[in-house]
C-alpha positions in Angstrom: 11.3 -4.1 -20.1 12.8 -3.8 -16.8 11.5 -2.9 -13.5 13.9 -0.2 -13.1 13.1 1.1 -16.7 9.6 0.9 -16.2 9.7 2.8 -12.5 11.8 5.6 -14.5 9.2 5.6 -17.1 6.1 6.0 -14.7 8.1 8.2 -12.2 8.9 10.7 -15.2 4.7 10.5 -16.4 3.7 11.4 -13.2 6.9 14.5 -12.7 4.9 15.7 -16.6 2.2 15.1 -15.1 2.3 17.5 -11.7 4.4 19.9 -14.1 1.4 20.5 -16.0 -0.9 20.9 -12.5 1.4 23.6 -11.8 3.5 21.9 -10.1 7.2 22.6 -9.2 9.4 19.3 -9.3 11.9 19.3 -6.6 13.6 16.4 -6.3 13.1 13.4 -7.7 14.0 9.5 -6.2 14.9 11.0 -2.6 17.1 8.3 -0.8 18.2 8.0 2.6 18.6 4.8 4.4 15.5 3.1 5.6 13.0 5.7 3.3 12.6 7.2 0.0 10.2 9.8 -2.1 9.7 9.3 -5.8 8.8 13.3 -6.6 9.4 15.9 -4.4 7.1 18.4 -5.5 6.2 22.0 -4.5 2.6 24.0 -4.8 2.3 27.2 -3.4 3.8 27.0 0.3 2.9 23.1 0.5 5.4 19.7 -0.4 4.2 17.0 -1.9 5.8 13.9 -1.3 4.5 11.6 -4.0 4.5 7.9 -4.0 3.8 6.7 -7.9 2.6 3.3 -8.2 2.3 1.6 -12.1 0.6 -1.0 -12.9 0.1 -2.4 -15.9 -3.4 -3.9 -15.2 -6.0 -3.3 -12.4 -6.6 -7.1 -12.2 -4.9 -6.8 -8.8 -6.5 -3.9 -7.6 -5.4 -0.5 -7.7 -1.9 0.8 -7.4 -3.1 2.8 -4.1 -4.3 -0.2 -2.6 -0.3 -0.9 -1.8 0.3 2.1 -0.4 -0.6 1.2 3.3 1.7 0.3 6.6 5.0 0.2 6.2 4.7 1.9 3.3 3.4 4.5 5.2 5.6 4.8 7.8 8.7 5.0 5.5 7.0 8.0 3.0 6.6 9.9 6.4 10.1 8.9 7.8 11.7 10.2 4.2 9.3 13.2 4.2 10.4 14.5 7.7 14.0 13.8 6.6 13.9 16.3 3.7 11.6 18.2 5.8 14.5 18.9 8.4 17.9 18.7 6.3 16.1 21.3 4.1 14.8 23.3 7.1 11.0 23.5 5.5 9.0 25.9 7.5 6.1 25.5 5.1 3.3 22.5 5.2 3.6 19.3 3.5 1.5 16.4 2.9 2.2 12.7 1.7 0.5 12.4 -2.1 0.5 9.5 -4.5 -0.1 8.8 -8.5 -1.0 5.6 -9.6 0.2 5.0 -13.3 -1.0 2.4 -15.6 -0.7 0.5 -18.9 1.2 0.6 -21.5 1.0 4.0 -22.1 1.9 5.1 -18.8 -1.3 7.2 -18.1 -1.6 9.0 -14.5 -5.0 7.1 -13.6 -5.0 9.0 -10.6 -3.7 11.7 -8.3 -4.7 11.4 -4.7 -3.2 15.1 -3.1 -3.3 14.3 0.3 -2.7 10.8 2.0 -2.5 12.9 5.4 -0.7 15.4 6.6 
């Protein structure tokens, strides 16, 4: 399978996923140049931009461990890009799912990165 297919594939677990949380998908694979959001995500009066990360095994670590740095610093850059073109008077916080295996299970939701 290819990268590409398997992003799609984990991206969509994780958009069910939040769906059934109660969350409201916005957007999903927000681009500009130099940053990007997988889900876009809305509960209550807070955004959620989400990171997923899949891995098919832990035997490198976690898919969270890779969310770090630069990584970072372009999840915030895309987050106050939709945060200003949309004109978002409401909090938001940085979020991340990690997915795994074959199945593509959400092992994890981690809500709050930082804000």
């Amino acid at each position: 399978m290819s990268t590409v297919k398997t992003g799609n594939q984990a991206e969509q677990a994780a958009a069910e996923y939040l769906m059934r949380q109660g969350y409201d998908v916005l957007e999903r694979n927000y681009r500009r140049p130099h940053c990007e959001i997988d889900i876009v995500a809305c509960q209550g009066d807070i955004v959620y931009f989400v990171e997923v990360k899949y891995r098919a095994t832990d035997h490198f670590g976690s898919g969270f461990d890779y969310i770090a740095g630069q990584k970072l610093r372009h999840m915030e850059r895309a987050a106050m890009t939709w945060v200003r073109e949309r004109q978002w008077r409401g909090g938001y916080t940085l979020s991340a799912i990690e997915v795994g295996g074959p199945g593509f299970e959400v092992l994890g939701f981690i809500e709050s990165i930082y804000t």
